[in-house]
Every structure is written in C-alpha cells, then in structure tokens.
PyMOL CGO cylinders between C-alpha atoms (Angstrom):
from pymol import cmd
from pymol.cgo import CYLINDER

trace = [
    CYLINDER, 152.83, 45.37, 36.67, 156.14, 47.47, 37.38, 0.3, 1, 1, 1, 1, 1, 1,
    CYLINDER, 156.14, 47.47, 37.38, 154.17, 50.97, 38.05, 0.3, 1, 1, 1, 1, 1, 1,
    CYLINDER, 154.17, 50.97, 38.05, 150.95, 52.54, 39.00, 0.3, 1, 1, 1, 1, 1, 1,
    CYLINDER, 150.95, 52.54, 39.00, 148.59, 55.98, 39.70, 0.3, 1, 1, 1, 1, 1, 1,
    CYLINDER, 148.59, 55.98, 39.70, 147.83, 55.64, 43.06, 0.3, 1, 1, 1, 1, 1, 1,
    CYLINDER, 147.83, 55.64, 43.06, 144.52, 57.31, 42.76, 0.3, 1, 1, 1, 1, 1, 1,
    CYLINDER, 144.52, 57.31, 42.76, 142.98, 54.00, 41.21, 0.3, 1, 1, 1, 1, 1, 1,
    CYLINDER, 142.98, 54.00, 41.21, 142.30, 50.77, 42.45, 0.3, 1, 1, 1, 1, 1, 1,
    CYLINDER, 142.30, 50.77, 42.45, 145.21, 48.07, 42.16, 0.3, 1, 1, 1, 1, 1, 1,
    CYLINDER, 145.21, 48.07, 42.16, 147.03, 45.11, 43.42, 0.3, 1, 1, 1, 1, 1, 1,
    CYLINDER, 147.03, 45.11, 43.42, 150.82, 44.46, 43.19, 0.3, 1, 1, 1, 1, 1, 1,
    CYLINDER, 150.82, 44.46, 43.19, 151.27, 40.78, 43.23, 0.3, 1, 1, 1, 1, 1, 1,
    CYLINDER, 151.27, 40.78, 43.23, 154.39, 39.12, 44.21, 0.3, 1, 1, 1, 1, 1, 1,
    CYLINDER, 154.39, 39.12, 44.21, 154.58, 35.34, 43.71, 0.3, 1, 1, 1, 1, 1, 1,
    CYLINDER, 154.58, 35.34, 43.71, 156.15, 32.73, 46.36, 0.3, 1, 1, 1, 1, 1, 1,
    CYLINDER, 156.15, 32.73, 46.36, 158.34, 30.47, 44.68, 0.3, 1, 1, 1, 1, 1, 1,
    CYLINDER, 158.34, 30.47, 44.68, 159.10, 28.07, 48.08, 0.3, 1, 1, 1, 1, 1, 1,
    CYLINDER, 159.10, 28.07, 48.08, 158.36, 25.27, 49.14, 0.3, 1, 1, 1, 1, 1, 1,
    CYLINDER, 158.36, 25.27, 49.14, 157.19, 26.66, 52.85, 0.3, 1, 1, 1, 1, 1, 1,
    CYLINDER, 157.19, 26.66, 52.85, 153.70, 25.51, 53.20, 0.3, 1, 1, 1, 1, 1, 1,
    CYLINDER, 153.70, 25.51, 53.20, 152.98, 28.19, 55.63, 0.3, 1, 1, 1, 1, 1, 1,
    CYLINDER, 152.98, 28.19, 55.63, 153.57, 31.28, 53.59, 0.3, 1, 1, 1, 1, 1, 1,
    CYLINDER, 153.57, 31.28, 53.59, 150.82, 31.96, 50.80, 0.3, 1, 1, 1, 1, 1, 1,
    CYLINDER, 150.82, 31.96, 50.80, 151.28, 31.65, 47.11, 0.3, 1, 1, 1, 1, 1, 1,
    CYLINDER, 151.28, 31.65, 47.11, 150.94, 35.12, 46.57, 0.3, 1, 1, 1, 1, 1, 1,
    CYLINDER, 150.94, 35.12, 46.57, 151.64, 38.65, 48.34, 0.3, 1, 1, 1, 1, 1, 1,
    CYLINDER, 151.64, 38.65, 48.34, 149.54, 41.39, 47.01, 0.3, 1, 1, 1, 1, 1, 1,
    CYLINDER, 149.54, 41.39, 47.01, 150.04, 45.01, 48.39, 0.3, 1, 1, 1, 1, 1, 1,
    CYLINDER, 150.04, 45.01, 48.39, 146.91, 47.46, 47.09, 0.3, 1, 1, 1, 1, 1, 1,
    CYLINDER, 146.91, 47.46, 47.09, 146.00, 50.77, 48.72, 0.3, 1, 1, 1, 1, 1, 1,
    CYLINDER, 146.00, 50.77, 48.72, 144.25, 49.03, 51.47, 0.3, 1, 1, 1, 1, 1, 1,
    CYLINDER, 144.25, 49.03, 51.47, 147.06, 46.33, 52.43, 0.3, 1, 1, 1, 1, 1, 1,
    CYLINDER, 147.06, 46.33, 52.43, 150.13, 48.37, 51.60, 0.3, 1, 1, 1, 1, 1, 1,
    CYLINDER, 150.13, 48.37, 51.60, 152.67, 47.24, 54.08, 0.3, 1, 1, 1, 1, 1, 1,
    CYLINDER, 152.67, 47.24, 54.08, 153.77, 43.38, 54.84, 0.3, 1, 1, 1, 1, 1, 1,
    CYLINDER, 153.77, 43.38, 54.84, 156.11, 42.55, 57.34, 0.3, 1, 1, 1, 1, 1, 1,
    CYLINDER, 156.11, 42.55, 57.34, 158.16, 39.79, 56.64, 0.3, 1, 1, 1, 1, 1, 1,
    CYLINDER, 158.16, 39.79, 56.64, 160.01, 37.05, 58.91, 0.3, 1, 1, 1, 1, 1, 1,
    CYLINDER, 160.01, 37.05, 58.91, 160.45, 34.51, 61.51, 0.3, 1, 1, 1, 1, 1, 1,
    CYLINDER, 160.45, 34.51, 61.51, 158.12, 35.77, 63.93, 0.3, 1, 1, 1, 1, 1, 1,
    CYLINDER, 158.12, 35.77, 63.93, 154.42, 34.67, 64.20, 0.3, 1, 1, 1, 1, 1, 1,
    CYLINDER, 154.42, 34.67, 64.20, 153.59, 38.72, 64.79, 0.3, 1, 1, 1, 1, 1, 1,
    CYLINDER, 153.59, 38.72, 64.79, 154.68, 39.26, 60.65, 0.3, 1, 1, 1, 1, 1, 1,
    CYLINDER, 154.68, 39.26, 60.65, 151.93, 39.67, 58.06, 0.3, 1, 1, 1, 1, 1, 1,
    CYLINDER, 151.93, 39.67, 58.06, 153.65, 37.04, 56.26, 0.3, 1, 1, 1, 1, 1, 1,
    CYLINDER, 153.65, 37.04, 56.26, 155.34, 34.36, 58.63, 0.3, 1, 1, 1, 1, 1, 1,
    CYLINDER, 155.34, 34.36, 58.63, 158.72, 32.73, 56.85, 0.3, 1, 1, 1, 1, 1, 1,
    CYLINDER, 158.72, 32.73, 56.85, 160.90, 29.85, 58.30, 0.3, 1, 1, 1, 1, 1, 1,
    CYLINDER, 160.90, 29.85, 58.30, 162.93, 26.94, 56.34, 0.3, 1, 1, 1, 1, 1, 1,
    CYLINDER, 162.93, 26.94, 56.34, 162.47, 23.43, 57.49, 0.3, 1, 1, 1, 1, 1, 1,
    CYLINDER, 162.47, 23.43, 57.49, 166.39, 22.62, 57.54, 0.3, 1, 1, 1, 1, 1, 1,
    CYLINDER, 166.39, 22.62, 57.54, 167.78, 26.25, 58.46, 0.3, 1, 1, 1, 1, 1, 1,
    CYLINDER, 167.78, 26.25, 58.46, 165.35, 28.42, 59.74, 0.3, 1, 1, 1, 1, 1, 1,
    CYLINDER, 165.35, 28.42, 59.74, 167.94, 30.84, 61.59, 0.3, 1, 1, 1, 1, 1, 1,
    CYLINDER, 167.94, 30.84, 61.59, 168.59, 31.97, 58.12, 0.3, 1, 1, 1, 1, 1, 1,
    CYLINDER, 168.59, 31.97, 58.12, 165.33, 34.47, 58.10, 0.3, 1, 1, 1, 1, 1, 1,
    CYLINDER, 165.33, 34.47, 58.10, 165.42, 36.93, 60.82, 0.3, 1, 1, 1, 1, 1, 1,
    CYLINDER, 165.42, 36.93, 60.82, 162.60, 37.74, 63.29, 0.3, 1, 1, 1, 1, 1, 1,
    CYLINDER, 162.60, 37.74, 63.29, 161.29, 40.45, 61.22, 0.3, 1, 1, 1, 1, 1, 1,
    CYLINDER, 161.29, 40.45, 61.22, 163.39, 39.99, 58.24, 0.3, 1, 1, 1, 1, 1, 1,
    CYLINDER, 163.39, 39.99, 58.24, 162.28, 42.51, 56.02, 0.3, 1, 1, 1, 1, 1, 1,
    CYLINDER, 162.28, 42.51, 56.02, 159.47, 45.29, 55.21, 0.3, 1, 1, 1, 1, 1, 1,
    CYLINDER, 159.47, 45.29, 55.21, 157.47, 45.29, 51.72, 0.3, 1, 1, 1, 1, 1, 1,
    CYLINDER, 157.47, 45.29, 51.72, 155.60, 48.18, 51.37, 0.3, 1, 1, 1, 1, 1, 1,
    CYLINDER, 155.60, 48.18, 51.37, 154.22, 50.58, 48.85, 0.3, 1, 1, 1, 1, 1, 1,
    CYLINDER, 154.22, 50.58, 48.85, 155.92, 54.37, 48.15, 0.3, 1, 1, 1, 1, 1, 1,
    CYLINDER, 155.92, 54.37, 48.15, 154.64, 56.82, 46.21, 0.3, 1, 1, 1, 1, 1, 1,
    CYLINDER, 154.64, 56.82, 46.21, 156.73, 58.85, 44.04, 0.3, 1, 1, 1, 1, 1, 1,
    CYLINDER, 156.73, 58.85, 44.04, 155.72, 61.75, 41.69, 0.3, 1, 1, 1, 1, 1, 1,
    CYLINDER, 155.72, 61.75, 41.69, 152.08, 60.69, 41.93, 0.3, 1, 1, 1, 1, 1, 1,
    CYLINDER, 152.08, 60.69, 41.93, 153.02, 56.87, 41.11, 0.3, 1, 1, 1, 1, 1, 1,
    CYLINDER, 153.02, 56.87, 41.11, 153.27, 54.07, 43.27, 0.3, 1, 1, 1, 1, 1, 1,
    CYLINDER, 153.27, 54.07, 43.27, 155.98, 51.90, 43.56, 0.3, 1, 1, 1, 1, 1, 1,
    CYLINDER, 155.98, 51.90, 43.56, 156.92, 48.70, 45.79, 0.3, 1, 1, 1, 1, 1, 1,
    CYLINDER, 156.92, 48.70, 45.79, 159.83, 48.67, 48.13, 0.3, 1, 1, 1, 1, 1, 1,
    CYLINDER, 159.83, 48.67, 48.13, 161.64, 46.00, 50.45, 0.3, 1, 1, 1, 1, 1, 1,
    CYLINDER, 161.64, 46.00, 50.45, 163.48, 47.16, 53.07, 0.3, 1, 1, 1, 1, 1, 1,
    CYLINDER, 163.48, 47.16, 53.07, 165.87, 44.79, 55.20, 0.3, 1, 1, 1, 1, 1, 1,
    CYLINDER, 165.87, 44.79, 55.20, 165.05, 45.30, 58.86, 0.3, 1, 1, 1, 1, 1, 1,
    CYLINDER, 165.05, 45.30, 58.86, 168.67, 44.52, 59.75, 0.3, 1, 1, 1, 1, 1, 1,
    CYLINDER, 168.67, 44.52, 59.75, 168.25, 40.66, 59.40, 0.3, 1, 1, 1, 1, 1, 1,
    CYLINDER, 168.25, 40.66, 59.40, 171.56, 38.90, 60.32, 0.3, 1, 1, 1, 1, 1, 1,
    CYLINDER, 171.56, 38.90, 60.32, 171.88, 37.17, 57.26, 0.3, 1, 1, 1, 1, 1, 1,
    CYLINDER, 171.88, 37.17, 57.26, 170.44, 39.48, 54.02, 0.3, 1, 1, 1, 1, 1, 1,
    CYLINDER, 170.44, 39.48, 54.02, 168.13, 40.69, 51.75, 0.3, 1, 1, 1, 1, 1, 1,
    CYLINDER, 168.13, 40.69, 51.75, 169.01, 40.12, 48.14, 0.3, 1, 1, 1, 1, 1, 1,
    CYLINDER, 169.01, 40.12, 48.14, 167.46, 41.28, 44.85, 0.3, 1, 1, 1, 1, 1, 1,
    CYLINDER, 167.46, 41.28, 44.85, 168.55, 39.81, 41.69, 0.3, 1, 1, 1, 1, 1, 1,
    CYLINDER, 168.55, 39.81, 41.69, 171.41, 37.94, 43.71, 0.3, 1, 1, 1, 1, 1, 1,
    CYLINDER, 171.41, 37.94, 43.71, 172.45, 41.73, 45.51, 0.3, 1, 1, 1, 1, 1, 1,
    CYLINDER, 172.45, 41.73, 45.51, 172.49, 42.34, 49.18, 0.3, 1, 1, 1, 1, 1, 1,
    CYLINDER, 172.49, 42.34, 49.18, 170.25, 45.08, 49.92, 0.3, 1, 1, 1, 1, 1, 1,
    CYLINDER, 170.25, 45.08, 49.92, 169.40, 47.63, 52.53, 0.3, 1, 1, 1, 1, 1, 1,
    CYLINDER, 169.40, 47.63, 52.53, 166.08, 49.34, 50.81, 0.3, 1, 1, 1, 1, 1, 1,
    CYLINDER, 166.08, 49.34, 50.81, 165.47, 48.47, 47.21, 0.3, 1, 1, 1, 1, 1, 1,
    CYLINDER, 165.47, 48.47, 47.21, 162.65, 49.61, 44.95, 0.3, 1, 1, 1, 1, 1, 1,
    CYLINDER, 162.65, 49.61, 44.95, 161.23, 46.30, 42.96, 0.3, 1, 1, 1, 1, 1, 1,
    CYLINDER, 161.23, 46.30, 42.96, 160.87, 45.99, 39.50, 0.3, 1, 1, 1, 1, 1, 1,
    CYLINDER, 160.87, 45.99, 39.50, 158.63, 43.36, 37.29, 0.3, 1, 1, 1, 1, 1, 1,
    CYLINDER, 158.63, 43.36, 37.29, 160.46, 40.53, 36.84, 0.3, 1, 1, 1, 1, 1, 1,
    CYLINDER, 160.46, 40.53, 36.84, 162.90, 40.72, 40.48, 0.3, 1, 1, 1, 1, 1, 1,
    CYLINDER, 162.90, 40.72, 40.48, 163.79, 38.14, 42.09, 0.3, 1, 1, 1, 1, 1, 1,
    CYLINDER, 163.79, 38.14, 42.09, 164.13, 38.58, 46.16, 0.3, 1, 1, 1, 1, 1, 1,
    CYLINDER, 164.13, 38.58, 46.16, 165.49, 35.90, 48.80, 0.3, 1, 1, 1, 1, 1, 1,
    CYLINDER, 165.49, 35.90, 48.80, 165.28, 36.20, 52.34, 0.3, 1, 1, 1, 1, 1, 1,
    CYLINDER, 165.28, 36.20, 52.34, 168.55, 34.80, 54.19, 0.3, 1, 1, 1, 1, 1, 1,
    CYLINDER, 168.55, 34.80, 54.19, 170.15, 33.22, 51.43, 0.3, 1, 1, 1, 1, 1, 1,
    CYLINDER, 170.15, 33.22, 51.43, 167.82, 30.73, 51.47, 0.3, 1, 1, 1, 1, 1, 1,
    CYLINDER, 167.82, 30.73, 51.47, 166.75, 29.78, 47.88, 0.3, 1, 1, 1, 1, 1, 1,
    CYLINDER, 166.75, 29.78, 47.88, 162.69, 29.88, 48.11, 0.3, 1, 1, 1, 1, 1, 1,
    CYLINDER, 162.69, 29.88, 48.11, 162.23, 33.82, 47.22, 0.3, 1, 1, 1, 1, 1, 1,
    CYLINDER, 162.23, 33.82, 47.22, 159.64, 35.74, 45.58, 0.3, 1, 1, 1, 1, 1, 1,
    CYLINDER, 159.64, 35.74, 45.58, 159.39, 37.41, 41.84, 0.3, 1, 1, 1, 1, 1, 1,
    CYLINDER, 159.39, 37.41, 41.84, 157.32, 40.40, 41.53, 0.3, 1, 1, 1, 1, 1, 1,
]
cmd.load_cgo(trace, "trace")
C-alpha cells in the first residue's frame, strides 16, 4: 500500500487487530474520508475503549489523517496529547508518518492496528 498519487482514486486500509467489538475491522482513509479521529469519546470517527482499562485511551487519543508530500500521499497519526501514548512499532510518538507493515497501539493497550 505504503504510497500513493493523490490525483487518483484510493483507499489506505488499516486493519484492527482487537478484540473491541465496537471499533470496525478496518479503517480506510481515501480522498473523500481522509481524517479519523481516534479515542474514548463517542464524538471520534472511530470510538476506542478496553473492557478492563479503558482510561488507557484518551478522549481523543489520536488523529489519522492523510498528508501529501511532493505530489504523493502519505498517512500520518498524530497523538492528540493522550495521557498515556501513541506507539508505532513499540515507539512513543508525537506525529509519525505510517509505513506498510506498522504496527500502532493506543495507550499501551495491546489491541492496535497494522497498516
């Protein structure tokens, strides 16, 4: 997927790997849907929680959205200042750019999603 033009039609795909029967399978971002809001709150685009801990996701946790750079389009997280993190491949983060194949958890908690 990783990379591309953003004159064409496309979907980025990222896959939930939980077990939270509220958030959907997958989270695509195209050039009509190209930011997701992501957290605790019922106002998000894509509404998180845990069963046992959910204090671990934040309100509005985190951002996913699409950038474009040099003419291509790439997909970003961005931690909205949750308490407890936004990791990518096991790495705290503050604003990332995802690659195929990244792993991201929310608050430590060990449902994430793989792009």
């Amino acid at each position: 997927m990783g990379e591309t033009n953003c004159a064409s039609d496309f979907n980025y795909v990222l896959e939930y790997a939980g077990d939270d029967l509220r958030v959907p399978r997958q989270i695509i971002l195209n050039n009509r849907q190209n930011s997701h809001s992501l957290g605790r709150k019922p106002s998000n685009s894509i509404v998180f929680g845990s069963i046992t801990k959910p204090k671990l996701i934040s309100g509005t946790h985190a951002v996913l959205s699409l950038i474009e750079e040099n003419g291509v389009s790439k997909v970003l997280i961005r931690d909205n200042n949750s308490t407890h993190g936004t990791f990518v491949n096991g790495l705290k983060i503050t604003t990332a750019k995802l690659k195929h194949g990244d792993t991201v958890v929310l608050g430590g908690i060990r449902h994430g999603l793989v792009y």
